[in-house]
N, C-alpha and C positions, 0 to 999 in steps of 0.2 A: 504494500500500500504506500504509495505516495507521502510525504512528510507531509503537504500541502493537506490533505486530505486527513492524517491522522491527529490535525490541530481541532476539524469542526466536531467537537464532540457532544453538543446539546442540542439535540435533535427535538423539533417542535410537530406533534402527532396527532392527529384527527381521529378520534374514535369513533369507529363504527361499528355497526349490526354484526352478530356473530364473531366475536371476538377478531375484526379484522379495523387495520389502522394505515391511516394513509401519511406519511412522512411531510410535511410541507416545509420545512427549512432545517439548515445545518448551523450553529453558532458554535464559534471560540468560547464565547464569555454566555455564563448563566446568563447574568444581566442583561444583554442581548433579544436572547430567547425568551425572556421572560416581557422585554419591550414589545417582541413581536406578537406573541402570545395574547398579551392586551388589547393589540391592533385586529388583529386577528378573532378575538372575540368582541368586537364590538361588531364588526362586518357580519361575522356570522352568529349571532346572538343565541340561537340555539342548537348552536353542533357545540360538540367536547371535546377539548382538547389537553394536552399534557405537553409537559417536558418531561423528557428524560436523560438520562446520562448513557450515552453509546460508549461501552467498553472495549466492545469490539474484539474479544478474544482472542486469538488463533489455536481453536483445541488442540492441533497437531501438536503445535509445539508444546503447550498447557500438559499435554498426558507423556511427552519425555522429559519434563520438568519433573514430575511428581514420579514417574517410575526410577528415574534416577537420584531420587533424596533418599 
């Protein structure tokens, strides 16, 4: 993954029917996403939305981390 790309880690998330959610922005800073978040709810005044924090794992490496300790 890109350095560029492993900066946007607050991801702004539209909930929907059936436990499915649609992504609509990527932020560096909480603060950010939480500005948008606001905007974003007053436009859409009865959709849901969240922030979240993208971790972004890589299991691969995650499960030779933990078999090698």
């Amino acid at each position: 993954m890109p350095y560029k790309q492993r900066l946007n880690r607050w991801l702004v998330v539209r909930l929907l029917p059936n436990m499915q959610r649609i992504t609509l922005a990527h932020f560096f800073r909480h603060s950010d996403a939480d500005g948008y978040l606001r905007i974003v709810g007053q436009l859409i005044p009865k959709a849901q939305f969240v922030i979240v924090f993208n971790a972004d794992i890589n299991l691969e490496t995650a499960s030779k981390n933990i078999e090698g300790s």
